[in-house]
Every structure is written in C-alpha cells, then in structure tokens.
Residue frames as qw, qx, qy, qz and C-alpha x, y, z in Angstrom:
[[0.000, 0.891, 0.455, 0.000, 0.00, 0.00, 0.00],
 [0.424, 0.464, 0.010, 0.778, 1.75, 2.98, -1.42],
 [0.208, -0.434, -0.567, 0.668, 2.03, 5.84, 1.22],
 [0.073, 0.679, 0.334, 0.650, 0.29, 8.99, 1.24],
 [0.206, 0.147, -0.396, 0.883, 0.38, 12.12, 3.44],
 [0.062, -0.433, -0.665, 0.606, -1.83, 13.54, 5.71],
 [0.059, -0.717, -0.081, 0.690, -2.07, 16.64, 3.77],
 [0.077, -0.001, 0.712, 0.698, -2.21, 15.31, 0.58],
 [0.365, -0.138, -0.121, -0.913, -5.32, 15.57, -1.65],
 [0.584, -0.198, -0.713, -0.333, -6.78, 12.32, -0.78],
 [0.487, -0.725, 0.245, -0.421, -6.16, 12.74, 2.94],
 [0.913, -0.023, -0.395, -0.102, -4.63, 10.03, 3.17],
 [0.337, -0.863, 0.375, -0.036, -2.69, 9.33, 6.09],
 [0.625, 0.464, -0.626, 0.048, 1.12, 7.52, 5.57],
 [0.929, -0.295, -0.121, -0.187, 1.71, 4.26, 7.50],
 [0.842, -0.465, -0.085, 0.258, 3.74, 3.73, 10.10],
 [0.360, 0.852, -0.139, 0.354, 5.10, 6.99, 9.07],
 [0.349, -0.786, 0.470, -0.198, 7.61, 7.87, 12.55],
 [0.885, -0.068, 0.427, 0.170, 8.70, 4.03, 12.32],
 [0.823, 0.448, 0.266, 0.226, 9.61, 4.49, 8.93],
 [0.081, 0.947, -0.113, 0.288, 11.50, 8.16, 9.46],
 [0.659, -0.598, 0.457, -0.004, 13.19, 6.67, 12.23],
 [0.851, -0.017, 0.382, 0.359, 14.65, 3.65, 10.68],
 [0.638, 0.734, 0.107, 0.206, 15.86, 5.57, 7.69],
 [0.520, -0.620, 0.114, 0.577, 18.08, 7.46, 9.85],
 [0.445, 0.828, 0.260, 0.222, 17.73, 10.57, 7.38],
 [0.415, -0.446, 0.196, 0.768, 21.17, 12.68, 7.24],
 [0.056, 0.689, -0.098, -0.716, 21.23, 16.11, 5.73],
 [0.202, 0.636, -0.571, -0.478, 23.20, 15.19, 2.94],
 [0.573, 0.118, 0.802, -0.122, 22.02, 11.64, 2.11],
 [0.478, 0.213, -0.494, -0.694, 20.43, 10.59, -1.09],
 [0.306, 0.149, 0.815, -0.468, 17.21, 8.58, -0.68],
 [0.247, 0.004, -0.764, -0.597, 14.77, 6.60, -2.75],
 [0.388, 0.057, 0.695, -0.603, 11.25, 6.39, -2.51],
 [0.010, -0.157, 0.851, 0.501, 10.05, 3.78, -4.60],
 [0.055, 0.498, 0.866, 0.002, 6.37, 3.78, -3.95],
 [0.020, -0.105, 0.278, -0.955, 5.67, 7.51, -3.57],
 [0.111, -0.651, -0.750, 0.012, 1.61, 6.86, -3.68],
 [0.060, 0.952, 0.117, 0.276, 0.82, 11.00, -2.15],
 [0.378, 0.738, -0.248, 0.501, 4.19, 11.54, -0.51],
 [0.585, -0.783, -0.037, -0.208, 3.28, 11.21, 2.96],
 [0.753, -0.380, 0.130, 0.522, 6.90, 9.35, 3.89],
 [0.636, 0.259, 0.059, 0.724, 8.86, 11.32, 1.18],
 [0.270, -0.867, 0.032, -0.418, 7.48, 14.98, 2.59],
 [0.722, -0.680, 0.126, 0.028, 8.99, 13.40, 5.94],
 [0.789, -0.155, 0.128, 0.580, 12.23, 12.33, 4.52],
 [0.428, 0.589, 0.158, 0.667, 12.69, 15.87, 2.38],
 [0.402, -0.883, -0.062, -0.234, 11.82, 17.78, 5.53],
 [0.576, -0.721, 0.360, 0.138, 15.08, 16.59, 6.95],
 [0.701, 0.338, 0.177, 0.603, 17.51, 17.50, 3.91],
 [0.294, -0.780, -0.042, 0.551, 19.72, 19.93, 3.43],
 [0.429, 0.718, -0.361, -0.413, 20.52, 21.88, 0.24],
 [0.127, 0.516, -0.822, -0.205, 23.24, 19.03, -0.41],
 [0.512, 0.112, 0.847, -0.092, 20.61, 15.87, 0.04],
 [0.213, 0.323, -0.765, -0.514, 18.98, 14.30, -2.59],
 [0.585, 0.117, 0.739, -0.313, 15.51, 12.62, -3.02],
 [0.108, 0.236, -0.843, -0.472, 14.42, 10.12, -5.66],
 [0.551, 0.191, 0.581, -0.568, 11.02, 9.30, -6.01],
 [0.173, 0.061, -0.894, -0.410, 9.65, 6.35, -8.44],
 [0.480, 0.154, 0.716, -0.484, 5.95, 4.82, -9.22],
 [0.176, 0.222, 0.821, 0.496, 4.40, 2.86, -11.77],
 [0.154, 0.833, 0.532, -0.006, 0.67, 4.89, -11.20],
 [0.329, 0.474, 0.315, 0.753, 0.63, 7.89, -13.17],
 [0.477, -0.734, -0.476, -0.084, -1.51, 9.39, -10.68],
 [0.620, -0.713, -0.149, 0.292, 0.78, 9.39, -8.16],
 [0.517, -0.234, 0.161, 0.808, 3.79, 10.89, -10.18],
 [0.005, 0.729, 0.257, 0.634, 1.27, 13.76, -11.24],
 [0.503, -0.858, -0.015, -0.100, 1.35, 14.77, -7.44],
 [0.798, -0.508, 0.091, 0.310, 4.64, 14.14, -7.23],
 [0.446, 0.228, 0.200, 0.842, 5.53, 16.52, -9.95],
 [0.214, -0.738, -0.348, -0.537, 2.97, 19.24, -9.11],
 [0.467, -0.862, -0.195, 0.012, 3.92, 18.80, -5.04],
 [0.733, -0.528, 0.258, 0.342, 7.86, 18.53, -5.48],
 [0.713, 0.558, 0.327, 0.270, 8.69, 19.31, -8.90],
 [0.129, 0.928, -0.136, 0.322, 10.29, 22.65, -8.52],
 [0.525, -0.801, 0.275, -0.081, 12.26, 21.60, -5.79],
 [0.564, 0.682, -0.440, -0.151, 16.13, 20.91, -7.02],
 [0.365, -0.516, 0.689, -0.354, 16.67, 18.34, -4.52],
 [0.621, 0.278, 0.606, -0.412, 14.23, 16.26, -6.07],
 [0.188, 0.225, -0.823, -0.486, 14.54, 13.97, -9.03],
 [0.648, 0.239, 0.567, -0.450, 11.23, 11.86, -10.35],
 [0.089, 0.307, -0.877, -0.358, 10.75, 8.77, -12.47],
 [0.849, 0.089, 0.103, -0.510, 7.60, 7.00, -13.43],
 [0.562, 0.146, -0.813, 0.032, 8.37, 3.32, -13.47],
 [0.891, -0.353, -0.281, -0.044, 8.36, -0.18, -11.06],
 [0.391, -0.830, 0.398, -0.022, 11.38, -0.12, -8.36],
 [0.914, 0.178, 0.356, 0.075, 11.94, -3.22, -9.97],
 [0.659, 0.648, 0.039, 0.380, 13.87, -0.94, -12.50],
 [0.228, -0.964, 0.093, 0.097, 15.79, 1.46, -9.85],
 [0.745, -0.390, 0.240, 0.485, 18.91, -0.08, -11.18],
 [0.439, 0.602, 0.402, 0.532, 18.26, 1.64, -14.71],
 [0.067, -0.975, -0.127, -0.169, 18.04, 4.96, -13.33],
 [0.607, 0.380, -0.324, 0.618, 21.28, 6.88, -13.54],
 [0.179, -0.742, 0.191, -0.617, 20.53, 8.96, -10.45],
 [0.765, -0.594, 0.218, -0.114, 21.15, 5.82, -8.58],
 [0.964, 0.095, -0.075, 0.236, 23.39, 4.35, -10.45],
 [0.447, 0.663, -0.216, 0.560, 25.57, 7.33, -10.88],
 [0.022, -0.520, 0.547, -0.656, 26.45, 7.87, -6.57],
 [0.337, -0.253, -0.836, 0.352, 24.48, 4.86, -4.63],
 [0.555, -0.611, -0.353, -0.441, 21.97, 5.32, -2.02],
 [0.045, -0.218, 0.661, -0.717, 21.89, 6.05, 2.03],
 [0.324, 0.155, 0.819, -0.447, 18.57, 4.91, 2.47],
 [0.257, 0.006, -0.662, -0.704, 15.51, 3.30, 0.25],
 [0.336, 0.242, 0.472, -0.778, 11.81, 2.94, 0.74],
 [0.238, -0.164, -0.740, -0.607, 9.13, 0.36, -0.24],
 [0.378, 0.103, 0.163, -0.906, 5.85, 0.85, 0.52],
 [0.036, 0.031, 0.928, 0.369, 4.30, -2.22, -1.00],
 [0.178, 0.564, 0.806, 0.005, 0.50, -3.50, -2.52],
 [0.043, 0.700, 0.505, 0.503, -2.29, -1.23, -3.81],
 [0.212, 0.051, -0.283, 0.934, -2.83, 2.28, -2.21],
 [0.146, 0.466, 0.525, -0.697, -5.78, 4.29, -0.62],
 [0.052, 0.467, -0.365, -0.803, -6.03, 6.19, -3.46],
 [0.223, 0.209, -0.803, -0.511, -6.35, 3.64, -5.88],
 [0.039, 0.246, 0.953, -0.174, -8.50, 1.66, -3.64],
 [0.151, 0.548, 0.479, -0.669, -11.01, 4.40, -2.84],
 [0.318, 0.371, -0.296, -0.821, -11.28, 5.62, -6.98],
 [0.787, 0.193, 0.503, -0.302, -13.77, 3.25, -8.47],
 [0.694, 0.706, -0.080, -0.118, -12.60, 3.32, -12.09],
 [0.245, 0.691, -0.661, -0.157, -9.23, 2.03, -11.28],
 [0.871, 0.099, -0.348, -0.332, -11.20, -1.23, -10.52],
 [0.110, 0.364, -0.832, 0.404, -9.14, -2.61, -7.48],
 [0.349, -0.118, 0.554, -0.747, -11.96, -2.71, -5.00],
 [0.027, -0.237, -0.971, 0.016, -14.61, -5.27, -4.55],
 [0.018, 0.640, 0.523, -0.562, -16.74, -2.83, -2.46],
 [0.213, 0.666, -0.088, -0.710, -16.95, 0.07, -5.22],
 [0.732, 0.438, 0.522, 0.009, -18.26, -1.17, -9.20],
 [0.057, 0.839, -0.315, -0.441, -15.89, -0.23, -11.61],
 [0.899, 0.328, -0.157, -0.244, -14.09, -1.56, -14.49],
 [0.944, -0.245, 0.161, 0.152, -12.01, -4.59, -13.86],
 [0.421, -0.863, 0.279, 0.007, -8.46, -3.19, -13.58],
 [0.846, -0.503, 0.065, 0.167, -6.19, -3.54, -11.34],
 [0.733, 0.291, -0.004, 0.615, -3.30, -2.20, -13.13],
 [0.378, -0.720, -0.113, 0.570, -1.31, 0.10, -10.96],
 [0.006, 0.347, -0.469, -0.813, 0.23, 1.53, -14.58],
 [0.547, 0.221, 0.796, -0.133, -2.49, 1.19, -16.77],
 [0.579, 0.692, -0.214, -0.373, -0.90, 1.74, -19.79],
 [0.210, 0.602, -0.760, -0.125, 1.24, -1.26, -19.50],
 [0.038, -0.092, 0.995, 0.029, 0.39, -5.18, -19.55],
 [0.272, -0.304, -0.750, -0.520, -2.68, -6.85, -19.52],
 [0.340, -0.345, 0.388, -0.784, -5.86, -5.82, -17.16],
 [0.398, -0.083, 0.805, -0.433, -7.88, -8.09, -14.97],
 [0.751, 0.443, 0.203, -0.445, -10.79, -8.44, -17.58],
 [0.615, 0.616, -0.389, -0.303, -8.30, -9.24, -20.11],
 [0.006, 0.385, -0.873, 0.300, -6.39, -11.69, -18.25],
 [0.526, 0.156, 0.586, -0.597, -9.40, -13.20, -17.20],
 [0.687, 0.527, -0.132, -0.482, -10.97, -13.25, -20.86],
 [0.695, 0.478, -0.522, -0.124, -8.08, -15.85, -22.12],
 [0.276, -0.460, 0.730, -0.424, -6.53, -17.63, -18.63],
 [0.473, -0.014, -0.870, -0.140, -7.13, -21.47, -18.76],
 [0.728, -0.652, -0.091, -0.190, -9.26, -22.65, -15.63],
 [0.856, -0.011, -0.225, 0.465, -5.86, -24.19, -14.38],
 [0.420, 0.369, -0.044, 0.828, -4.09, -21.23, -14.51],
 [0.441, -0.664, -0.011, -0.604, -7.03, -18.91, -12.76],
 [0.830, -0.540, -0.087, -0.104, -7.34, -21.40, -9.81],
 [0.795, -0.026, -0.232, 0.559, -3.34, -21.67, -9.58],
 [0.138, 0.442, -0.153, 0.873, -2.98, -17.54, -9.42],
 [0.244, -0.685, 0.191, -0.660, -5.48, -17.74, -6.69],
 [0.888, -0.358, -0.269, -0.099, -3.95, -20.16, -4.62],
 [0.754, 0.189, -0.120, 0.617, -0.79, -19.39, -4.99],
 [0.157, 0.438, -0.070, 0.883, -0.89, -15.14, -4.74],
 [0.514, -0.417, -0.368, -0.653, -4.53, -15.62, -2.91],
 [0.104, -0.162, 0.858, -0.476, -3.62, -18.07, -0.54],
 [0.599, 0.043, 0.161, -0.783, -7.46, -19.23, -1.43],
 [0.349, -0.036, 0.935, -0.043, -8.63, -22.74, -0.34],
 [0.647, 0.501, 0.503, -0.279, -11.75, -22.44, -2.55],
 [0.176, 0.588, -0.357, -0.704, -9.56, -21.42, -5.68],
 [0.302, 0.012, 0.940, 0.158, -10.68, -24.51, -7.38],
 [0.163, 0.655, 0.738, -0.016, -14.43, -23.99, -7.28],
 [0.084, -0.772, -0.006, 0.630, -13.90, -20.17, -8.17],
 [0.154, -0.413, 0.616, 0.652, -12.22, -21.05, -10.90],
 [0.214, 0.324, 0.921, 0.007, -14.67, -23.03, -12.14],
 [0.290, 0.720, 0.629, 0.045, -17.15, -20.62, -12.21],
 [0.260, -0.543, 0.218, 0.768, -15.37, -18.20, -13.50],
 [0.054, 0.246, -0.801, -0.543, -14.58, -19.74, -16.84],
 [0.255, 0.407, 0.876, -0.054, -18.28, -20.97, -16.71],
 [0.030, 0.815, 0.240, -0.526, -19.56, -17.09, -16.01],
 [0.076, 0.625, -0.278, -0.725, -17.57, -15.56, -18.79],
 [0.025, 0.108, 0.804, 0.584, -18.81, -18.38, -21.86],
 [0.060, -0.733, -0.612, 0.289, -21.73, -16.40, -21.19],
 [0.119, 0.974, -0.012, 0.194, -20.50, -12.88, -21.04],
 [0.543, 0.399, -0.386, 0.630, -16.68, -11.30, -20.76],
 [0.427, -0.688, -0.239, 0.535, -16.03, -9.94, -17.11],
 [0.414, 0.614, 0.058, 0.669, -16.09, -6.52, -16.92],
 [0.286, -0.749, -0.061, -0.594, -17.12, -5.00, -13.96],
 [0.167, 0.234, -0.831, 0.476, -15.32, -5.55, -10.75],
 [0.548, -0.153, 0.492, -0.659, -19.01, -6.05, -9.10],
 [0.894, 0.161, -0.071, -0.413, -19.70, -8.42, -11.03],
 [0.699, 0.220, -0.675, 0.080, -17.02, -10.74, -10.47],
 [0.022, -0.195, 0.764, -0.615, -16.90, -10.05, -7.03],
 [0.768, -0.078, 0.051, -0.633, -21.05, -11.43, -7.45],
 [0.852, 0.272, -0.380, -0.234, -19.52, -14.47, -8.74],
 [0.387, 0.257, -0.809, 0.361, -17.11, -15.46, -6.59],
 [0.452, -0.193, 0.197, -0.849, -19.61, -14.32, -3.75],
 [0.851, -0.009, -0.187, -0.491, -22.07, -17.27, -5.27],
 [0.833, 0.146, -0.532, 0.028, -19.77, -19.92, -4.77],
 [0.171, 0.121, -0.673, 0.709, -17.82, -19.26, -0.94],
 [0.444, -0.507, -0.709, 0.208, -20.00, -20.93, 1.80],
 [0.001, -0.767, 0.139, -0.626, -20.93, -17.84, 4.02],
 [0.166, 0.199, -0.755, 0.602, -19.81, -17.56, 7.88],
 [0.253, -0.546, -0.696, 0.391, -22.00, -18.33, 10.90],
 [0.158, -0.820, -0.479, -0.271, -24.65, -15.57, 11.53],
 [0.283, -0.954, -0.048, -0.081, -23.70, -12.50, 13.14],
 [0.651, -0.462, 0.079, 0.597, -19.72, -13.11, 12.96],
 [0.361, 0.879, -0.266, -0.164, -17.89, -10.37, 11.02],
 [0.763, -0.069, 0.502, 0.400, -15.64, -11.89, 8.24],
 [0.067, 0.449, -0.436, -0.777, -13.73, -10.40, 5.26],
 [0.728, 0.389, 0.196, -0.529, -15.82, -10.34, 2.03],
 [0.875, 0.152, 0.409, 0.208, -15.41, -13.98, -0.26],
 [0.584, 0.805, 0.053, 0.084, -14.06, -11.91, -2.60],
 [0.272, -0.878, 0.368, 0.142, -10.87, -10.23, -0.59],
 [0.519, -0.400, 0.623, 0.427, -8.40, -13.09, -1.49],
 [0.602, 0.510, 0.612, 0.059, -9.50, -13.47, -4.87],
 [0.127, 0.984, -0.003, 0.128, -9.24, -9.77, -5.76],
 [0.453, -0.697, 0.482, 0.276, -5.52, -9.74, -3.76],
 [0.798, -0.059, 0.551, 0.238, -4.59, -12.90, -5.63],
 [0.551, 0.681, 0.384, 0.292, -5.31, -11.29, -9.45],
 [0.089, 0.957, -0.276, -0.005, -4.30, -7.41, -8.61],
 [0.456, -0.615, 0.591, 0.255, -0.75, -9.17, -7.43],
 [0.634, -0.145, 0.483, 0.586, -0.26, -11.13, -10.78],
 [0.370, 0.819, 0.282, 0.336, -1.42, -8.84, -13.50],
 [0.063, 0.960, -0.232, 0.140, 0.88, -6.10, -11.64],
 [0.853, 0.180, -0.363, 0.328, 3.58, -8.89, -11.02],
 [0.183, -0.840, 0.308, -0.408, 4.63, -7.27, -7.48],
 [0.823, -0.490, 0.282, 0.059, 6.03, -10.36, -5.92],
 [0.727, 0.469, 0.204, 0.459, 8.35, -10.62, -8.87],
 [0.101, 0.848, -0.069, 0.516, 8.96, -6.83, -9.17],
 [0.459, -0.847, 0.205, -0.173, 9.63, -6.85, -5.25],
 [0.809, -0.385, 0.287, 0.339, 12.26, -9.64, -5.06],
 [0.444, 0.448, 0.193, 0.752, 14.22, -7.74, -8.59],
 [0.186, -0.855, -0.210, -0.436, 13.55, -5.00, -6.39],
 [0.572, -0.802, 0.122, -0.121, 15.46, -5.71, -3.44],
 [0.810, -0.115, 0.139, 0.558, 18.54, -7.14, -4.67],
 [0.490, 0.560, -0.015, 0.668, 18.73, -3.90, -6.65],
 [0.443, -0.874, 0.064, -0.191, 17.81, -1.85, -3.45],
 [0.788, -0.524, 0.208, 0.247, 20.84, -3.93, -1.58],
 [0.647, 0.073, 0.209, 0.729, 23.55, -3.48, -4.56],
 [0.158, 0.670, 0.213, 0.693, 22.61, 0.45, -4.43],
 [0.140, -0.960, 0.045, -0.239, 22.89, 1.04, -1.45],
 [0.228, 0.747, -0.417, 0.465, 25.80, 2.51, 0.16],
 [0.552, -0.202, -0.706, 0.396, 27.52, 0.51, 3.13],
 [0.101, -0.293, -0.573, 0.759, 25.48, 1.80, 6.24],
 [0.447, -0.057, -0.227, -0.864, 22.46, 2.84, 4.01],
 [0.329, 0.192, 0.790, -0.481, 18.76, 1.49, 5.25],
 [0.347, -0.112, -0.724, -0.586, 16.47, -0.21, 3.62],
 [0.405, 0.022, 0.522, -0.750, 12.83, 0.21, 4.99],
 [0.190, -0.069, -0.847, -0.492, 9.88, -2.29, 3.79],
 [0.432, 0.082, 0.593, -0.675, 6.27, -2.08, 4.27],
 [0.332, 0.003, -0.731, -0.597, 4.13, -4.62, 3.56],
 [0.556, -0.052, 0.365, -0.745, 0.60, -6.03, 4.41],
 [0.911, 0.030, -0.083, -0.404, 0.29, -9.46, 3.39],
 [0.849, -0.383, 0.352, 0.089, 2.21, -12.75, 4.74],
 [0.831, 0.394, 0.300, 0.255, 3.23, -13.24, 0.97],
 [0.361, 0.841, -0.129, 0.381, 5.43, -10.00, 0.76],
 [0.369, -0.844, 0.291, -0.260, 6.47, -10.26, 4.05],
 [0.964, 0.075, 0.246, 0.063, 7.78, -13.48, 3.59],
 [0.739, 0.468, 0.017, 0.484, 10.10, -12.32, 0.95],
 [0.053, -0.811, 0.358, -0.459, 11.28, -9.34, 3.09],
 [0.711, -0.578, 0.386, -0.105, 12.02, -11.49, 6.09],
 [0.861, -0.170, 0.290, 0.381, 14.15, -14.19, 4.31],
 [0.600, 0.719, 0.014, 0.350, 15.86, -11.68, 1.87],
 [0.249, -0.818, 0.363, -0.371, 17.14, -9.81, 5.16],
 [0.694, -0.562, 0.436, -0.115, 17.98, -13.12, 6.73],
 [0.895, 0.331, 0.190, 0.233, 19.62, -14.48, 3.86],
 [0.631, 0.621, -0.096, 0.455, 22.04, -11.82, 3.90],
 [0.099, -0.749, 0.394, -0.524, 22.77, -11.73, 7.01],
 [0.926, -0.165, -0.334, 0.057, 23.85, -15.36, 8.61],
 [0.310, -0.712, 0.568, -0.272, 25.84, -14.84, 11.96],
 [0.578, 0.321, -0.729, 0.176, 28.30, -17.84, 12.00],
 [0.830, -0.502, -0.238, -0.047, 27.50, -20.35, 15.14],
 [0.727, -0.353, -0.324, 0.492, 29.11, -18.82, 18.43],
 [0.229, -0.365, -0.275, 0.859, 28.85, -15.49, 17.55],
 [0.029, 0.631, 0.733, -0.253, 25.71, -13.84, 16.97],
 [0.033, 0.867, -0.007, -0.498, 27.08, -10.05, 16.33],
 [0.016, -0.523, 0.564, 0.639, 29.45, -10.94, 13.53],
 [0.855, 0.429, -0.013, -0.291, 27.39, -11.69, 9.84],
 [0.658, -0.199, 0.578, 0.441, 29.44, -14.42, 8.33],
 [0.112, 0.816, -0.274, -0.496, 31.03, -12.97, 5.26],
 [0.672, 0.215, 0.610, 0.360, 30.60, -15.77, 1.94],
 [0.482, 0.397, 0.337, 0.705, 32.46, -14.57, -1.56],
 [0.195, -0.043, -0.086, 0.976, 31.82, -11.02, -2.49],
 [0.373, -0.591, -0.575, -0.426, 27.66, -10.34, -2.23],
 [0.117, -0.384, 0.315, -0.860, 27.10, -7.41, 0.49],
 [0.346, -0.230, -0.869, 0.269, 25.16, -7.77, 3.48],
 [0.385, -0.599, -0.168, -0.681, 22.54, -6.99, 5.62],
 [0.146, -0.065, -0.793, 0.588, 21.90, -6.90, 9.67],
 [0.270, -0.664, -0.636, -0.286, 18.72, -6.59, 11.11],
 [0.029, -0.263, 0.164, -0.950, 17.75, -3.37, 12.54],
 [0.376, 0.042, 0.451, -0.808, 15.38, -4.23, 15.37],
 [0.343, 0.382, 0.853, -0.093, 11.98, -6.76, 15.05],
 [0.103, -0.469, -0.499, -0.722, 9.42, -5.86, 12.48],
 [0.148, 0.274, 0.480, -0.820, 7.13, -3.02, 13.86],
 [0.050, -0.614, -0.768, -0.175, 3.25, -2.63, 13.86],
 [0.213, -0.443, 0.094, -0.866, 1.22, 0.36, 14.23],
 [0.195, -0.169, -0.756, 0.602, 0.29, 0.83, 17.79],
 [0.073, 0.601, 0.783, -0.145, -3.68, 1.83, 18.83],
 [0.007, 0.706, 0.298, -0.642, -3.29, 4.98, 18.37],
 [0.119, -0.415, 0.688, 0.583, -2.24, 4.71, 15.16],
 [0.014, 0.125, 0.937, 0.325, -4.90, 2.27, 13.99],
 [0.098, 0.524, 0.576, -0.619, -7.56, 4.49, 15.49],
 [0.329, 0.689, -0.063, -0.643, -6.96, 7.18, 12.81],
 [0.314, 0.555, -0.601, -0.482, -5.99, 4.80, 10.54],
 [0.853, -0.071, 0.277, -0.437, -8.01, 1.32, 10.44],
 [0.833, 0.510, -0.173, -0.129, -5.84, 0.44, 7.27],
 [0.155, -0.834, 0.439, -0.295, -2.95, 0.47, 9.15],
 [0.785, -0.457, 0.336, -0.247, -3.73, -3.07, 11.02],
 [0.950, 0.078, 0.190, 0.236, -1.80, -5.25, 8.35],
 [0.456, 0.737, -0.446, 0.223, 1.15, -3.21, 7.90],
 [0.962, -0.134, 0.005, 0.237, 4.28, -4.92, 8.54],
 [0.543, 0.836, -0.072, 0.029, 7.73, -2.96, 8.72],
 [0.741, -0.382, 0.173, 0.524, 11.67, -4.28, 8.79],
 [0.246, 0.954, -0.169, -0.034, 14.14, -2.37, 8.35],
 [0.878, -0.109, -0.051, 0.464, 18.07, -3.17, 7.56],
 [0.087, -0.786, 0.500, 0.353, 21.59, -1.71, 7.26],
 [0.901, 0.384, -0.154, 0.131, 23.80, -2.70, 4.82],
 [0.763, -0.584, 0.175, 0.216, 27.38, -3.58, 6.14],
 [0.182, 0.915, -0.310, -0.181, 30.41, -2.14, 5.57],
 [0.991, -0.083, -0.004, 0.106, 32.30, -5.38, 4.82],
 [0.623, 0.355, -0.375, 0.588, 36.02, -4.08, 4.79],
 [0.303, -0.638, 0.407, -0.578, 35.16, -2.83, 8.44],
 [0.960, -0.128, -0.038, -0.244, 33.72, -6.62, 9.11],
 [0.877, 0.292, -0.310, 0.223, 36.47, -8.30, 7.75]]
C-alpha cells in the first residue's frame, strides 16, 4: 500500500510513518529513494530533513501518483522523479551514478487507488475490472481473465490468494464468462460471492471476494516478482550503512522481506554479532523486530492493522572483515 500524506489531496494518512523516518536514519546530505511515492506522505517526511546538499528520488508505476509528485515537489532541485516499477531502480542513472543512504518500499495497492472506483481494485466500489497500478502497460484483470485457462485462474489464486476455494472459483469463472466477458469488478466479485460458503450468523468476516481480488491485482501487476528484482537492486545500491525500509501487508510479501534480510545476514554459530562474510555479495543486519502500528495509530488509521515494517543496514564489509 503505497504511502500517502496527511495533507495530501486524498487525505490520506502515511503508515507507520515515525517508524519508517526513524529507521531511515535521514542525514542532511544523504540521497534517498522512494520507490512507492503513492501522495508523498513518507517522502514529505524524509525531504523535511535535507539539506541543500541531500537528494531525493522518487519512483511509481501509477501515473496518478507521479502527477502529485511533480505538481507537489517538482520545482524543488533536490528532487529527481521517475515514473516506473522499483523493480527498474537499477536503470536509473541517479542511482546508479552515486548509490543510495537509504531506500523505501511501501508495497501492494494504495488508498487512493482503492477508494477511486474506475481504477477497478476494490470489490466494495463497481468499476471496471483493472487492477493495473500503470495502466498503460500489460494486460488488465478483464483481459487476463478473458483468455486464462481454468488451471491457470485457480493456480494464481492459490498461490498469490492463498485461497482454499480457488478450485471452485475457478470453475465458475470460466463458466460465467462463456456467457458474457467480465467486466465489472461487481460483477465478479457477485460471482465469486455465489460460490464461498458464508460464515455463521452475526460473525464479522472479510468479504469472499478479498483473497480473490488480492490474488489477481498481485499477478497482473507482477509485485512479488517486481519486489524480489527489487530488493537485490535496493541492496547493490545502497551505500555501506544505508537502510532499507519495507512495508508490507500481506504474509506473501512479508515473507520475501524477512528471508531476503535473513539471507544476507547469517551470523556464524558462536557469535551472533558478527554476519558471516561468503564470496563477495554485500550484506545486511537486522535493525530491530518488524514493527506494527500501535492503537493509536490504527484508530486514525483502520488500514494500518496489516502493515508490517523491517528495516536493515547494509554492512560495511572491509570494516567486518
């Protein structure tokens, strides 16, 4: 979920924003990458604490968001912007050309996007079937949908979806559309609807649709893909002692943050503080447990409850050694 500021236009508010400011451990003069910007809410916080000589980088595949992010920051010569996936941040000469001190994902779909019907994320709001954060580039949900084997449907939502019914879904999916083509995000979210058993009277449960809808928006915008080509380039850009912050809100991203951090950082049995140091591939240390937002936090912000954020250092290995 891409951030957004308080004070942007959507109101949104940015998640686990002081967590994320903190870990970054902004310096003056730093050069910093925010690869989700969504409305700015973390990069406002990280530009507030530059100094003539820092340096922010801000990247997003929604067009949207890099219209606010040329309209709120654009003038300002600190500030460099790139429409693209982070996936690509190695292409971009502004990192390539002096490295990084600290980088910033934001992961999944954003307020924003959720809350606009016509970009066709949302179960709850009828719009047309999506789901492309860039949607001038690959194929959208309807279209993906239109040609997708049953196999294939029921494997994206088990796999991305985590969804034990993805069988029978599938099914009627590929029944529903030799009828008529999905278009309308209510109307598939009717169809899956028909087929998921409902819960016991009076409990509150998420609607049949939620994994379903996760499962598709994640492969048509290929973000589990994008994120792990995403974080090796994050880790060979930055700069020994630069931080790398991740938020994410489902098990399936977090997953790939947690072992990507612990995969580059293996402390050799008997001593705990020193990363063991294999060929020449840089390292990471964990900075502190993943943090959660805390009640007060989730008050003003409900969306808040599944965020997830770790943060690393990279390691100066010729201090290690």
């Amino acid at each position: 979920m891409t951030g957004g500021g308080a004070d942007a236009p959507s109101g949104h508010l940015p998640v686990l924003y002081t967590q994320v400011i903190d870990g970054l451990r902004v310096r003056e003069g730093g050069r910093y990458l925010d690869g989700t910007f969504g409305r700015g809410g973390h990069a406002r916080g990280v530009l507030e604490r530059l100094g003539p000589g820092g340096r922010l980088l801000l990247m997003d595949k929604d067009p949207d968001a890099i219209a606010v992010a040329a309209q709120t920051f654009g003038t300002d010569p600190r500030v460099s912007i790139r429409r693209g996936s982070f996936a690509d941040l190695a292409h971009w000469d502004a990192v390539a050309e002096a490295g990084l001190d600290g980088v910033l994902f934001d992961l999944g779909v954003s307020s924003p996007q959720l809350d606009v019907a016509g970009r066709g994320f949302s179960f709850g709001k009828d719009g047309p079937l999506d789901m492309r954060m860039d949607p001038d580039s690959g194929e959208s949900a309807a279209q993906w949908l239109a040609r997708a084997s049953e196999a294939e449907i029921a494997d994206v939502l088990w796999t991305w979806g985590e969804e034990r019914l993805s069988r029978r879904i599938a099914r009627a999916i590929v029944a529903r559309r030799a009828e008529a083509p999905f278009e309308r995000t209510a109307d598939l979210a009717a169809v899956i609807a028909g087929v998921v058993p409902r819960g016991k009277p009076g409990r509150k449960e998420t609607h049949p649709a939620t994994r379903s809808f996760q499962a598709i928006r994640i492969h048509v915008n290929r973000e589990l893909s994008d994120l792990e080509t995403g974080l090796d380039a994050a880790l060979a850009a930055l700069r020994p002692g630069g931080r790398l912050a991740v938020i994410s809100f489902h098990s399936l991203e977090d997953r790939i943050v947690k072992r990507f951090i612990a995969g580059h950082a293996k402390a050799p049995a008997g001593n705990r503080r020193l990363p063991e140091i294999t060929g020449f591939r840089p390292l990471l240390r964990s900075v502190g447990d993943a943090r959660k937002a805390d009640d007060a936090e989730l008050q003003a912000n409900p969306r808040a409850r599944s965020a997830v954020l770790r943060v690393a250092e990279k390691l100066d290995l010729e201090a290690a050694a």
